[in-house]
N, C-alpha and C positions, 0 to 999 in steps of 0.2 A: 281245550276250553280253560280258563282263565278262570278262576272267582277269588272273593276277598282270601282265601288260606293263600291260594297258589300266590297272588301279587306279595300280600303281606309278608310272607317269609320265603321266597325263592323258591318254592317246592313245584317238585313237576307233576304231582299227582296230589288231587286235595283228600288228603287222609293224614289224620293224626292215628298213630299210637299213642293208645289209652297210655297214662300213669298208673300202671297196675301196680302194687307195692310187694315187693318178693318172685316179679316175673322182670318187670322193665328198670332192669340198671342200665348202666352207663352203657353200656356194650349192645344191647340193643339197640336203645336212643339213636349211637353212630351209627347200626349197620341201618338204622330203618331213614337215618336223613340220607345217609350217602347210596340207599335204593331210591332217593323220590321224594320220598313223604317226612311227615315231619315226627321225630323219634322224644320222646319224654322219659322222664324218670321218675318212676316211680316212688314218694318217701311215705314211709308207710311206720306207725308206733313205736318202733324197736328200730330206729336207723337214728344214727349218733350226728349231726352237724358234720363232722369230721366224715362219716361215710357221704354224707350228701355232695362235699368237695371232691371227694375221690371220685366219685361217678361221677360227678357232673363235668370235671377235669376229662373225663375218659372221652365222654358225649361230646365235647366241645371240639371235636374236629370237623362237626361242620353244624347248622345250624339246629338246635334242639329247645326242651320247654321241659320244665318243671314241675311235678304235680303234689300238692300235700293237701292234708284233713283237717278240716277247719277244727274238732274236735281235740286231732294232738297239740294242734298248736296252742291250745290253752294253755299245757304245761311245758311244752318243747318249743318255744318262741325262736331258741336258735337256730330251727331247721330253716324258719323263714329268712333269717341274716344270712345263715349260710346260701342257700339257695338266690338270693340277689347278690350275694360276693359274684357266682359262678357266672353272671354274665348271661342269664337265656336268655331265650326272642321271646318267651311267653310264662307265665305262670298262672296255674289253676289252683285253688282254692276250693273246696266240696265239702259238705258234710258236715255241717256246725254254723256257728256266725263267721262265714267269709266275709260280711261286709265290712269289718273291722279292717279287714286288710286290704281294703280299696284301695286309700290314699297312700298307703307306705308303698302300695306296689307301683301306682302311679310315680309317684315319689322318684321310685329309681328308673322311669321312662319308659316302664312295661305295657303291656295289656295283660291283665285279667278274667281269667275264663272261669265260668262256674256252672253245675251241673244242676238241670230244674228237670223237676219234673210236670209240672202244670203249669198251666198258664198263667194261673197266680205268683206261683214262684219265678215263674220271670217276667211278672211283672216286677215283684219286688226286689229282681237281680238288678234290673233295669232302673231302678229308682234308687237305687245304691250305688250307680257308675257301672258295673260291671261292664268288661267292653267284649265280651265273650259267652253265648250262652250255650251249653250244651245242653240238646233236648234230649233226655237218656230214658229210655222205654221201659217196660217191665221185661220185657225178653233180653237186654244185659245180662253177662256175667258182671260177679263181686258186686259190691254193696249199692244200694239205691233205693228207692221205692216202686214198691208193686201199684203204681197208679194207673199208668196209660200204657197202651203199645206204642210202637215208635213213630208210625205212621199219623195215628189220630192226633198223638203229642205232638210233633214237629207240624202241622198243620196248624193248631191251637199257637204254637209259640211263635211262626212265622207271623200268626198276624196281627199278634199285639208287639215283634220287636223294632221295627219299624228302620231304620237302616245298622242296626245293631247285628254282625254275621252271628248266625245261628248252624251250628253243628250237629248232625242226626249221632245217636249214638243207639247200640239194641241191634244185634243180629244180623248187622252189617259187617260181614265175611267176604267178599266178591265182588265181581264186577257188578250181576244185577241187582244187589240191594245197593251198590254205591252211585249207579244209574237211576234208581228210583230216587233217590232220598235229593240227589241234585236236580232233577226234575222236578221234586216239586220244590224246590226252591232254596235247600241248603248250600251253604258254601264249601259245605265235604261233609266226610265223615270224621268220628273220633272210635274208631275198633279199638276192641282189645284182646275179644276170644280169636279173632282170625291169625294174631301174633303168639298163642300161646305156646305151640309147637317146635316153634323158631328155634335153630339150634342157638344163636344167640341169646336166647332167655336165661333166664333162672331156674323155667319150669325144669325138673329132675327128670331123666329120662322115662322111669315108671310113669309118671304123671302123664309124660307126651304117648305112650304106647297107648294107655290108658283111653286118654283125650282122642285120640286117632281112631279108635274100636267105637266111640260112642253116638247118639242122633241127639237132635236139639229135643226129643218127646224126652229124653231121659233127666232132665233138668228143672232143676225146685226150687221156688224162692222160702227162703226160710230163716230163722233162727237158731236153729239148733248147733249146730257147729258151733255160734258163738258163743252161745251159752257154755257148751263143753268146754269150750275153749278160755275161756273166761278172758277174752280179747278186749273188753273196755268199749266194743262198739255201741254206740247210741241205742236205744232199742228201736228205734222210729226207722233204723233203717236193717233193715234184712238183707240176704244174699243168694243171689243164684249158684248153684254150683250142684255138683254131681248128685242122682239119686245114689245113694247105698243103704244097708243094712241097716248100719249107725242113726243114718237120719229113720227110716222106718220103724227103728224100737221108739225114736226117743219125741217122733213129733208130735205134738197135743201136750208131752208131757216138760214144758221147758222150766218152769218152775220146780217141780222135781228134781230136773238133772240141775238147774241153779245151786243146788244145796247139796247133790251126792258128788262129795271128794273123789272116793273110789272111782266112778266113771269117769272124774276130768282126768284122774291119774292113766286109765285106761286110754283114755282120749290122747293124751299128752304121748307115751310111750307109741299109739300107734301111728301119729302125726308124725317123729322122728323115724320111723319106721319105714315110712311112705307106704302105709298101710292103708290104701284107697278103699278098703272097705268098709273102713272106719273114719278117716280121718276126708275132711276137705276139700276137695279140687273144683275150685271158680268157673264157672263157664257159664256160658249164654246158648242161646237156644239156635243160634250159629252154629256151632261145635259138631254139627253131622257136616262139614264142607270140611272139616281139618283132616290132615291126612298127617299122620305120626312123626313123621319127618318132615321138617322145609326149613325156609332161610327166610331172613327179611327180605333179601334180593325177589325171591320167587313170591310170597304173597303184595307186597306189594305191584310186581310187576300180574298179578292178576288181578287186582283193582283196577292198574293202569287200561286193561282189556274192556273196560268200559265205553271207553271212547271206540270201540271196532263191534258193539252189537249193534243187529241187523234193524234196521227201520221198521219198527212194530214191535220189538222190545222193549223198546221203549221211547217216547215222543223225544226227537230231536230239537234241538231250533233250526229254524230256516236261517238258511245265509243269503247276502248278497253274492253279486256275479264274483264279487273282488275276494269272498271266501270270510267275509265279516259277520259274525253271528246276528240275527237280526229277531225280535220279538215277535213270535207269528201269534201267539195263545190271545183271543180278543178279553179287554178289560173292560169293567165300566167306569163311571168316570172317577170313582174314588181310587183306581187302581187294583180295583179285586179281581181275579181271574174268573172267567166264564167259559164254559163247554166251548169246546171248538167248533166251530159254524155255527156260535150263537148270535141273533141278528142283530142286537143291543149293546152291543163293544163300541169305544168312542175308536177315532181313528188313533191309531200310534204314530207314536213320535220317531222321529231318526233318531240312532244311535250314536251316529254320528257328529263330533264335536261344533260348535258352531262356532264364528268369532263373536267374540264377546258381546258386543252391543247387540247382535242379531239374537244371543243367548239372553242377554236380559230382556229385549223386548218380546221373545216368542213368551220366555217364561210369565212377563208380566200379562199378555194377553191370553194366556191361560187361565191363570189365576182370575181372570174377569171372566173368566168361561164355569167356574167350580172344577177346574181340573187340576187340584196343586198336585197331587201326583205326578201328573205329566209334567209340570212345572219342574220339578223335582227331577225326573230322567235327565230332562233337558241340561239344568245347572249341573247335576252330576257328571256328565258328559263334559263338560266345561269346566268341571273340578279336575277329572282325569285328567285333562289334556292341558291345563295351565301350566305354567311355567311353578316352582318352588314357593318363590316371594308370594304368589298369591293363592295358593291352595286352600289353605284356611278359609278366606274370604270365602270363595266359591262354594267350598263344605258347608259352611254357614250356612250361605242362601242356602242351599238343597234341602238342609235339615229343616229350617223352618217353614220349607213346602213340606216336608211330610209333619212335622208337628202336628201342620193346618189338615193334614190328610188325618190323622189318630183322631184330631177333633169331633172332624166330619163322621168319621167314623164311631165317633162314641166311644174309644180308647184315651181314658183322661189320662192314663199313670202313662202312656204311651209320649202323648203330647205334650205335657210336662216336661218329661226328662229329653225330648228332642227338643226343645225349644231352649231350655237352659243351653243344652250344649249349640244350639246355634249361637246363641249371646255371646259364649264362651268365644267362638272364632268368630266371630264380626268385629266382636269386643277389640283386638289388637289393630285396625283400620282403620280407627275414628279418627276422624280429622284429616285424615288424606287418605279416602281411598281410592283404586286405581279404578277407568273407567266410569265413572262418575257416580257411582253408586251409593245412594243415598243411606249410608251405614247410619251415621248420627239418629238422623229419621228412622230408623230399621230399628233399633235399640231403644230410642221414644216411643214406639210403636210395641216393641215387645213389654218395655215394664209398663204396661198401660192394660197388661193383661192381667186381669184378678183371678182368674180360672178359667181351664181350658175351652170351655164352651166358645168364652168370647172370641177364642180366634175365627170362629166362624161368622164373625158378624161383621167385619171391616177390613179391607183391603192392606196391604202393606205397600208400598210405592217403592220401586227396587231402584228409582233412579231419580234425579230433582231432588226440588229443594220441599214443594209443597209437602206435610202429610195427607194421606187417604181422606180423612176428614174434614180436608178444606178441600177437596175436589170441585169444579164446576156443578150445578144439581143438585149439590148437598152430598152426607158421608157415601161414599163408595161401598156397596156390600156384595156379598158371594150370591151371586145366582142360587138358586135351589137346585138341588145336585138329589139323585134318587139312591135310598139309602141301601 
């Protein structure tokens, strides 16, 4: 199975390794790209510019991604230089104002990933360029917020990101949580507890003995560590990691331990210790699947197992005879998913690339139908399979059938920022584009929008010279589509 991770960066299995900071350096990152999936590095408070080159040098033997905290980077701006010197396929951004670093990452021809936990926050990842959103649940290890589980989240983010890949992150260890989360609609995962074992990590071997004896029921989101720890973290965000002793004396009481020296001194001595009864250890509610010892090779190649569970584990897609994955789940006409053998599904589109003219025309008489959705499959299909010179083009059109889809749907922050970025690539074909496509018209037609609503009042003409508004009958408008 193919999705945006696996095309995007060559991976044979769509999982990222989290940026865990103090588990995933450089030596990871490689063993986890040259197993499949795609390996990151962790840069975490106390890591020098100078370390971030040396890891990121190590990783760079096959393709990897870079993770840093919006928070350090206030005052460690170098980690960010350093980390675009090194050349990754991706860079994340979490935990502060990443939106500052939209444009510089763009800048150096990146994409941008960033970790939301509501629907809110990716909405306003999405209105900031972000071209990456990781939906990350309360059952995570390390830092985040205790708002959603990962299911209800990724459900919630799927439907306002609109063709923007969305990543499940939360107690995704395996094959069936990495089954489920693509099912409903992810383009992979982003794990971090399932890595933390790895003899490749950082994790110290106490830790992994440790981490292998324990069940996901044993695991607490909290503050207290960091309070002990007097680690600088945000307070809005909390961490999952091990129950002990330590956290049971000291939780309710973190204001307390804020101000008693003696317990961070305590704290400190037993953290160097690797004194887990006191001190630390990250994990998510995963961590009953880890077994004490393993390699990147062996977990990822049990994600990889996803693809051999039994039909009824989890809903496949239907394929054609020729072996082509084919949409079986029925939609309605906005594109939303409906119960299987629900009787109110519009018919599905072929997957299948058309030639061009046949691809503008089905999509335009979609679009006369209130189906931009479908309109949308259609040109994407025809985005994929175009030749180089005109990809862009193609993407365009697509995006601003789903724009029109957010509209219809009541998603304005959605429809906004799909619509800019169609501008954005129709923009480069003015004046000559291929196929006769009425780009000029397409671009008079979009700045003619004052707010999202209107795109649902008038037609866009994908070909000709007329706009929609001089149509025969008077202006062209969208059928009524049932919300």
């Amino acid at each position: 199975m193919q999705t945006w991770l696996t095309q995007r960066f060559g991976v044979r299995v769509p999982v990222v390794c989290a940026p865990m900071a103090g588990v995933a350096s450089g030596r990871l990152a490689a063993a986890v790209s040259a197993a499949g999936a795609l390996g990151m590095v962790g840069v975490g408070a106390r890591h020098s510019p100078e370390w971030v080159t040396r890891q990121a040098a190590q990783a760079a033997t096959g393709v990897f991604g870079v993770g840093l905290q919006a928070w350090v980077l206030e005052s460690r701006t170098q980690q960010m230089d350093a980390a675009l010197e090194a050349g990754p396929a991706l860079v994340s951004v979490s935990y502060g104002d990443y939106a500052r670093w939209v444009e510089r990452v763009h800048a150096a021809g990146l994409p941008l990933a960033t970790t939301v936990a509501t629907a809110e926050e990716a909405r306003a990842a999405l209105a900031a360029g972000v071209d990456v959103l990781v939906a990350r649940g309360r059952e995570g290890g390390g830092h985040g917020r205790d708002a959603m589980g990962t299911l209800p989240l990724l459900q919630d983010v799927l439907d306002v990101a609109g063709d923007v890949p969305v990543l499940a992150a939360g107690a995704i260890a395996g094959a069936r949580g990495l089954a489920a989360v693509l099912a409903a609609g992810a383009a992979g995962a982003w794990a971090g507890t399932a890595f933390l074992t790895c003899e490749e990590s950082d994790t110290p071997a106490a830790a992994r003995a440790r981490l292998g004896q324990t069940g996901g029921a044993d695991t607490v989101y909290t503050r207290v560590f960091d309070v002990a720890a007097r680690s600088g973290w945000p307070a809005e965000f909390g961490e999952r990691a091990l129950r002990n002793g330590f956290h049971d004396e000291w939780v309710g009481r973190e204001d307390e331990l804020a101000i008693n020296d003696g317990v961070a001194e305590r704290y400190r001595r037993a953290s160097a210790a690797l004194d887990y009864d006191v001190a630390c250890l990250d994990a998510g509610q995963g961590v009953g699947l880890l077994k004490a010892e393993a390699s990147a090779v062996s977990v990822v190649a049990e994600f990889a197992r996803w693809e051999t569970l039994q039909e009824g584990s989890v809903r496949r897609r239907d394929r054609t005879p020729e072996g082509r994955p084919q949409q079986s789940r029925p939609r309605d006409a906005l594109g939303r998913p409906l119960p299987y053998g629900h009787p109110d599904g519009v018919e599905p589109v072929s997957e299948e690339p058309l030639p061009p003219p046949e691809a503008l025309a089905f999509a335009q008489t979609l679009l006369g139908q209130g189906r931009a959705f479908s309109a949308h499959e259609v040109l994407e299909a025809a985005w994929k399979a175009a030749p180089a010179q005109e990809r862009d083009l193609w993407k365009g059109l697509a995006q601003l059938c789903v724009a029109i889809t957010h509209a219809h749907r009541g998603n304005q922050a959605g429809a906004t920022t799909l619509l800019q970025r169609a501008q954005q690539h129709l923009g480069g074909y003015a004046g000559s584009p291929p196929h006769a496509v009425d780009v000029d018209g397409l671009l008079a037609w979009c700045g003619r929008i004052r707010e999202p609503r209107d795109l649902t009042a008038s037609l866009p003409r994908l070909q000709g010279e007329r706009p929609s508004e001089e149509a025969p009958g008077g202006p062209a408008r969208y059928p009524e589509v049932g919300g």
